[in-house]
Each structure stands twice: as structure tokens, then as C-alpha cells.
Phi, psi and omega in degrees: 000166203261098158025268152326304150265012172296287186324292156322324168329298194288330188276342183267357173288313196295303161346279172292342180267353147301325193268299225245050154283136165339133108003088196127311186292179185279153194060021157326289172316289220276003189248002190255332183273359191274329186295335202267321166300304202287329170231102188289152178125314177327122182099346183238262193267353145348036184304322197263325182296308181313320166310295153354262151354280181305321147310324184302310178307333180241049165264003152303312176292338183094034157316076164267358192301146176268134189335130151339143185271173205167201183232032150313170179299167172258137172336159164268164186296162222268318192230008154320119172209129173277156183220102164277119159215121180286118193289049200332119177073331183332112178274150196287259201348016218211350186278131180215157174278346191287283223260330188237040169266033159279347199259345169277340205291309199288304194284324159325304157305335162241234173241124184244131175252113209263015187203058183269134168229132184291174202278157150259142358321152171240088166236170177318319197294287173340285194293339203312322199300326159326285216303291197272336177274348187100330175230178191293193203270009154297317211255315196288312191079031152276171173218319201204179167316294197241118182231169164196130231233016192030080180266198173266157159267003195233032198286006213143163168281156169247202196262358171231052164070330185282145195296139199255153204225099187281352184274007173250194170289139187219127185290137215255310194264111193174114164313308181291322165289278182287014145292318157318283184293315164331311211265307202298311192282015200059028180085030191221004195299359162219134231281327206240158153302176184231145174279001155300331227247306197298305196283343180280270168359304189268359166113017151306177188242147182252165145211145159227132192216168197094202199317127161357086160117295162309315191281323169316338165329285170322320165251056196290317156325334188061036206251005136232224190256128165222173189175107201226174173322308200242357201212140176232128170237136350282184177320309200279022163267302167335284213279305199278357157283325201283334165317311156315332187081037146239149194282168232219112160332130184316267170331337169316330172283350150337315184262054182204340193099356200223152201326186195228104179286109197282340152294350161282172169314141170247088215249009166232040169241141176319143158292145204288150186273124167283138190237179194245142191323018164252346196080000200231006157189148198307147154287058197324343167332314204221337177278151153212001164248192164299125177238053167228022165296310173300305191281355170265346169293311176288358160276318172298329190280333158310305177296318165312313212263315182245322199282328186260356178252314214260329189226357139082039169330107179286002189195129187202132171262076187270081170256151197257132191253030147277146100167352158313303172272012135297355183283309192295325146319305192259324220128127127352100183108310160357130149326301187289342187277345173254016159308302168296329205298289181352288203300287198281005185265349142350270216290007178247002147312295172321314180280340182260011138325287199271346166301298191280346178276350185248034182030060158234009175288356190253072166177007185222136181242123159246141162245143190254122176233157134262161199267350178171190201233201191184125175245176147329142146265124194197136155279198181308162173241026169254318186285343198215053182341168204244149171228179184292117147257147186206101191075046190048003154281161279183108159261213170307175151312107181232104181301135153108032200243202208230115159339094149265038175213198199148271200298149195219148177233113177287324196290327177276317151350312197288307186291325187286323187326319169061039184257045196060356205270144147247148192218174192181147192210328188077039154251341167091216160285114146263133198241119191208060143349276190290319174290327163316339170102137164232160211238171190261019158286015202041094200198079161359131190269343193237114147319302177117164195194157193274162166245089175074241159281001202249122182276136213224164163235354193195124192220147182227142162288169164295170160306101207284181176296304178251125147249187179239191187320304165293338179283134152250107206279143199229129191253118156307091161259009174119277204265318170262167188219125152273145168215150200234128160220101211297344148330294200105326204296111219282344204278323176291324204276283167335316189281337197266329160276345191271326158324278171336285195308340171286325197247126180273023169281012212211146186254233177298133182285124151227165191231165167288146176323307176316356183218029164054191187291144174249127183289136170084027169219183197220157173281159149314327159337299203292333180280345177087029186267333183310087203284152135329292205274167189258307238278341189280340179302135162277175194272327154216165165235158192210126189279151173263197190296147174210192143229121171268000181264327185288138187252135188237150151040026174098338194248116186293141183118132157210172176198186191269153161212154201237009152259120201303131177062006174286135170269328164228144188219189190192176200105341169264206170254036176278156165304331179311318182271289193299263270256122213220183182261130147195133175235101183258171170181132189155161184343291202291356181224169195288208154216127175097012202253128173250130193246082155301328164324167154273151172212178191211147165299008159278001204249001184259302208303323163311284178302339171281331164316312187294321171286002169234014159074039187231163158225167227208070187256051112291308224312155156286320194295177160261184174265142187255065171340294208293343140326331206247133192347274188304017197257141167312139181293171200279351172288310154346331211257066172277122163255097193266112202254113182241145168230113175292120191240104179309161114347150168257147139263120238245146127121055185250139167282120219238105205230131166315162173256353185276002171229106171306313166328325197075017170314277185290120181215168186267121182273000169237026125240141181246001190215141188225157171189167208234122168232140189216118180267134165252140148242155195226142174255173174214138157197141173085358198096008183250163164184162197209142155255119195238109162327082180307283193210185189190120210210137158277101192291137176219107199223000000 
């Protein structure tokens, strides 16, 4: 053993001969209320969850023994360990021998699922919640990135100390918002069990380790070892990075209570974004590197150096937030983006490294995912030609050149619209000049305008205290937009669609149940949007416009987006955004195998169940059988391809994306209506449905 790990060793031994003192001796009390903070439940009707515990603490020492019986799920084999490690955005198109060739090594050597799709809206949360539960956001109850849930405003911390204000919109990736929003929902922000939770229960050992907020998901419970951007869990992960020589996430002493040294080292804060001379959105030009390289090497390097040699994790998550949030900086197609691709299919050189170096590859299935796909931020490129940048400015008309257009403000739309509606969104002043759109006379689509001292192109107020009839709330999340209308009121939720369906930055409609069919629009259902609980459904949710086809930087896909300054987003329903990664390769699975089928990121928390001998009876997904050694062939299987056709809504003025106003509209369309291709498979007497896309007509 290693230095570095002896030194873990020593400290979970210190640990655990803490956790199992007699009854009676002295530090009973303080080691029983310190055991009860780090797991709750512990100590009291709990058997299997102390076990749980008790392994995580001594599985370094080689704790295999099995949980107590009951009437829990049945163990997983004894020496089974799953490894997820998530690729934030990745597009399957994107995969190379140039750029990724540890990640074709993988799917060569394994299974590659070539007709995987992510959940919808497809943003990180939305799936992170798939990952742990197995279902869509009906059954998980998350919906997005940004939810709002008309809370208090002084309701909590976030995980870098600032107070989280539930009565505006409020952003999800944060340990601390969701903690938050958990305490607001009764211990319920997600409706099912999670298979982090399903796998503690049989006395597996967990990790969850990455991006801010998606990996704390998976555990939220805390019921095994994480380690994310802002947070090292429980303390004696904190002591055994630092045994290793690695520095401790800034904000990690936070969750402990204690001040925050602004003078230590921050090995997970991100690299400065190169802007384009305004400051408000990237330069690919000039940005050419990842500037998530580093803090995903030190995450990776943590988990290889103390979590996976020290504590032997049977179930682990490592997600990375490349290449994603270089996408959303540079672009798709970018120099830096494929600088992130490069950088992270390393680190996942590096993890089947240290697998085969701690003689665990014959007994660990790793799968490699992304949580969703990722286009261009872009309108039509007839209305908004693509241009030159230089010394950070903005030139000429340029073919092969970088997207000055895009950004969409719903809620001001809703208000320039003058259709009786008030809207509010909590985004402020926003000042975004080049993605705001220039037209190809070069003519700004936003003049711009001051917010006090400040210059802006588009300002909304927050969220009032009181609303009235008319108000409308705008949850902004990129590729897609929730709107809240708190009211209820059926007559405002129509007038507020029949808007949308006018104006073309915005695609497909879908509406909550509560207001029965609507013309030109599809229910929430159909998408698996509907919650249990109602207040969390929103009143519509509405993807925004795309083309999958329109080319930015090489890379086919662009869309509309409501996040300020991003050059690339996700979220909507183009396929480019729905069509994901999944690569698997291990004992349990085939080799050399192409999985034609469709499957979705609801079908891996199932399948990871089934290889640790657990079970998951909320999930929406299947188990991806025909993957797997012992699994039925692909002949087994009918794949049936269906298109979902709305109703139209008829006698609509159709208004240009180059007029906020509503001045420029298209004359030769008056009627919209929503088409959404589905595939549905059957076997066994079973079927399952994956959604392709959903695009909005207009003729």
C-alpha cells in the first residue's frame, strides 16, 4: 500500500473503532450523536441501514459480510462494483478516435448504445434525477435545472454560504438549494427511492463524487462518501484527502460550520472564460481551452487516489462537467470543446487505470453517460447570418463563422406582447448585445437600454411578493422555459399559448392536464411531465425552437435559449439535445456488442440495480437485458415508430425572431400545431417508450 493509503486506512480504522465502542464506555454519547449527524436514521429501527454505515466505514478493512435479513431488497453479489461515469453534454457524434480514444477502447471492448435517449426537458438535474431513481420527472418530481416552488424567502444556504430565496426561481445545482428544497418538500424533493439509498439498505459502500449539485443528488441522504465541488463528506473524507496531499473544495468547511479560508488553495474552481469586448458572452477565438480541466482532473484524481483504493466503493458515480460547460462557453465544435473532449476521455484513461491497477477489473462494469446532448445557440441563419470575431468584436458576414444570435427573454416578450399578461422571471438586468441577435443588415435586435448605471438589453422585474390573476412566472432554464401561472386561471393559460404559438422562437407546447386539450398543443403527459404532486407541474412547459440541421463551427444543431451569454445550450426537444451517450463494458456485459435498440437514461439506475442484486420498484426504466451476457437477443424485441400529431391552432399572426415587438411576422403562415415522434418497444409482454424529438409547425 501507498503512503497516501495506509494513511486512509488508519484513519477509517480510527473511525470505525469509534462507531462500534461498547455501550457504557466513555465517548458513547458523543460518538453516537456524531454517527446519527453523518447517518440519520442510525441508532434507532434501522438495522440495515447501521450496517450500511458500518460497512462504508470498514470496507477498506474488507468488510463483505451480509445485511441483516428483513424484508429489504436482497443483496448484490458479494463482489460486484458498478462505476457510472458521467460525461456532462456529451454528444454521441462527438466520439473519436482523434479525440476520445479511451472512450472508443471502451465501447469496443463493450457495449455501445447507439439509440440512447435523454430524459425531458434535457438538463442535468432532470436526468441527474433519472440516474438516481430510474424515472421520468412524473415519477422523480424534478423537472429542470431551475424550478420554483413559491417558497419563503429566507428559507436556507446554499453550499458557498449564500441565502437561497424560494419565492423567485431558484437554480438546483447547489448541495445546499437542495437541501433546501428537501426540508421545503418534506424529505420528498424526489417523490421514490433512489438506488444510492436501495444499495446503503443492503450494506454496499457508496461514492458520489462531481459536478456541484448532480452528484449530491444521487446521495442526498448522506449516506455514503461524496465528494463534489463545494462539499467532502462525511469529516473523515476531509482528513483522508488531506492525508493524500490534495486540497480541500473552498466551501467544503461550510457543511461543518466553520469559517471558509478564502486564502486556501480552490482546486474546483473553474478557469476564467475569455469573452468576446463586451464581456457578456465567450470568444471562441481566442478561448481555445477548457477552463474545466483542472477541477475535473482533481476530482478524478481523488476518487483513483483515496475513494476507490481506500474504501473500495460497490456503487459510484463520478460525474464530470466537461464538455459540457465548455460548450455552454465556447460552443459545440469549438477548439476548447474539443480540448475538453481530449482532457476528459484522459481522466477516464486514468480510472480504468487505477481499476486494473487495484485488480478490480474482473469484477467492475463501468458505464460511461451523458445526461443529455448539446447544440449551437442560434436563430434561423437567413435572419441572423453567422459572423467573423476579431480582437473581440463582432466583423462581417462570415460562412464557417460564430453565431450572433439566439438568446430569447421570455418573460419580456410575454410583457412587450401588451396581451394583458405580467411576467417576471428574477434574471434583472440583462446585458447580452451580441447573442441578443444582429440581423443581417447588422442591426442589433435589442438597442440596449440602462438598468440604472447599468447597461442592459432587457430588464424584468423579480417575482412580487403578491400575485394577481395575470401574473405570470417564467422558470428560464436554456433550451426549454417553464411558466407558472398561479392563478390558474384557464383563460390567462390560453391567451398565454396562443402568444407562444405566434412568436417563432418557441417550438412545442405542452400544457398540465388541468386545462384539458388545448388547441395546438399536447398534454404533459405524454412526455412523462405530469407530477404527483400538482403544484410542482407546471402550467406549460415549452421547448424552444431548433433546427438540427443549421451548422455552427462544424457541428450540425442550433436552438433558441434563455440563458444569458451561452454559446451552446441543451434542453430543448431537437434531437441534438434528446440523443446521448451510453457505453458500458464489464464482466456483466457483452463484448463487441452494438444495442440497437432504443434505451434512455431511465434504463441505467435499473440496470445498475440488476448488477448489484438490488431492487427498484418506482423506476419508469427497464433493465437493458439484451445488453447483458445472460440477456435475450435483439430478436426478442418489436420496435414500432409512432408520430404524435396536436390539434392546430388557426387565425395566428406568426411575428419574426428579429422583432421583439412584434413588428416583423411571416405571412405566409397562420396555424401551428406540435409533432413528436416516439419509439416504442414490446417485449415479454412489457413495452417501454423513448421520445425522439418534438418540433413545432407552422404553415
Amino acid at each position: 500500500m501507498t503512503a497516501s493509503s495506509v494513511a486512509v486506512a488508519r484513519r477509517l480504522d480510527r473511525l470505525a473503532a469509534r462507531f462500534v465502542q461498547p455501550a457504557g464506555r466513555a465517548g458513547t454519547a458523543a460518538g453516537s450523536q456524531w454517527t446519527r449527524r453523518l447517518y440519520p436514521g442510525f441508532g434507532t429501527s434501522s438495522p440495515r441501514r447501521a450496517h450500511s454505515l458500518c460497512c462504508a466505514l470498514l470496507v477498506a478493512l474488507g468488510c463483505t459480510t451480509a445485511p441483516p435479513s428483513g424484508d429489504g431488497p436482497p443483496p448484490g453479489p458479494a463482489r460486484t462494483r458498478v462505476i457510472l461515469f458521467v460525461w456532462d453534454g456529451l454528444r454521441p457524434d462527438s466520439i473519436s478516435t482523434d479525440d476520445t480514444p479511451n472512450l472508443v477502447r471502451l465501447r469496443d471492448e463493450g457495449v455501445s448504445f447507439d439509440d440512447q435517449h435523454a430524459t425531458w426537458p434535457t438538463f442535468t438535474m432532470t436526468n441527474a434525477a433519472s440516474f438516481a431513481t430510474g424515472g421520468y420527472p412524473g415519477t422523480s418530481g424534478l423537472s429542470g435545472n431551475s424550478v420554483w416552488v413559491h417558497g419563503p424567502t429566507d428559507a436556507g444556504h446554499s453550499g458557498s454560504g449564500a441565502p437561497v430565496d424560494l419565492a423567485q426561481p431558484i437554480f438546483t445545482e447547489d448541495y445546499g438549494v437542495i437541501d433546501t428544497l428537501d426540508r421545503f418538500y418534506g424529505g420528498r424533493l424526489l417523490d421514490v427511492g433512489t438506488l444510492f439509498e436501495a444499495a446503503q439498505d443492503a450494506g454496499l459502500s457508496t461514492a458520489a463524487v462531481g459536478k456541484v449539485g448532480a452528484a449530491y443528488l444521487q446521495d442526498r441522504r448522506r449516506g455514503g462518501w461524496i465528494l463534489e465541488e463545494r462539499l467532502a463528506w462525511p469529516a473523515t473524507l476531509v482528513d483522508a484527502l488531506r492525508d493524500a496531499g490534495l486540497a480541500l473544495p473552498r466551501f467544503a468547511p461550510l457543511a461543518y460550520g466553520k469559517r471558509v479560508d478564502t486564502s486556501s488553495l480552490d482546486p474546483t474552481k473553474p478557469g476564467q472564460v475569455v469573452t468576446v469586448a463586451d464581456g457578456a458572452s465567450g470568444d471562441p477565438t481566442r478561448g481555445l481551452r477548457s477552463p474545466n480541466a483542472a477541477n475535473n482532473a482533481y476530482l478524478m484524481s481523488a476518487f483513483t487516489q483515496v475513494l476507490l483504493p481506500g474504501l473500495r466503493p460497490q456503487l459510484a458515480v463520478v460525474w464530470l462537467r466537461n464538455p459540457d460547460t465548455t460548450e455552454h462557453a465556447y460552443g459545440p465544435g469549438s477548439a476548447a470543446y474539443r480540448d475538453a473532449l481530449r482532457s476528459q476521455d484522459q481522466l477516464l484513461g486514468q480510472l480504468r487505470a487505477a481499476v486494473e491497477r487495484l485488480g478490480l477489473s474482473a469484477t467492475t462494469d463501468v458505464l460511461v453517460v451523458s445526461d443529455h446532448g448539446h447544440s449551437s445557440v442560434s436563430g434561423p441563419l437567413d435572419l441572423f447570418p453567422l459572423r467573423g470575431l476579431a480582437d473581440g468584436g463582432v466583423t462581417g458576414e462570415e460562412p464557417g463563422g460564430f453565431s450572433v444570435s439566439g438568446e430569447v427573454r421570455t418573460a419580456d416578450l410575454i410583457n412587450r406582447a401588451d396581451a394583458g399578461l405580467h411576467a417576471f422571471d428574477d434574471l434583472g438586468c440583462v446585458f447580452s448585445p451580441v447573442l441578443s441577435g444582429i440581423t443581417a443588415s447588422g442591426v442589433p435586435v435589442y438597442p440596449g437600454l440602462l438598468c440604472g448605471e447599468k447597461p442592459g438589453t432587457t430588464q424584468v422585474p423579480p417575482v412580487p411578493a403578491a400575485l394577481g390573476p395575470s401574473d405570470v412566472v417564467v422558470v428560464p432554464n436554456g433550451g426549454s422555459d417553464s411558466l407558472y401561472v398561479p392563478s390558474h386561471d384557464s383563460h390567462v393559460v390560453q391567451t398565454l399559448v396562443r402568444l407562444l404559438q405566434s412568436r417563432e422562437e418557441f417550438g412545442p407546447i405542452f400544457v398540465a392536464r388541468r386545462y384539458g386539450p388545448l388547441p395546438g398543443t399536447l398534454p404533459l403527459d405524454v412526455v412523462h411531465m405530469e407530477m404527483r404532486s400538482g403544484d410542482r407541474t407546471p402550467d406549460l412547459l415549452v421547448s424552444f425552437a431548433w433546427d438540427a440541421e443549421a451548422t455552427v463551427l462544424g457541428m450540425p444543431g442550433t436552438e433558441f435559449s434563455s440563458t444569458p451569454g451561452a454559446r451552446g445550450m441543451h434542453g430543448s426537444f431537437s434531437p441534438r439535445d434528446v440523443q446521448t451517450t451510453l457505453v458500458a463494458a464489464g464482466p456483466h456485459f457483452r463484448r463487441g456488442f452494438h444495442d440497437t435498440l432504443p434505451s434512455g437514461n431511465v434504463d441505467v439506475a435499473p440496470t445498475m440495480s440488476r448488477l448489484l442484486g438490488l431492487r427498484l420498484p418506482a423506476a419508469d426504466g427497464r433493465v437493458l437485458e439484451e445488453a447483458l451476457v445472460t440477456g435475450p437477443s435483439l430478436g426478442a424485441f418489436v420496435e414500432e415508430t409512432l408520430l404524435t400529431t396536436s390539434t392546430s391552432a388557426d387565425g395566428l399572426r406568426m411575428q419574426l425572431p428579429t422583432s421583439p415587438d412584434g413588428r416583423a411576422v411571416d405571412p405566409s403562415a397562420t396555424r401551428y400545431r406540435v409533432e413528436m415522434q416516439s419509439k416504442t418497444l414490446r417485449w415479454g409482454g412489457r413495452s417501454a417508450t423513448y421520445v425522439d424529438w418534438a418540433r413545432a409547425v407552422r404553415y
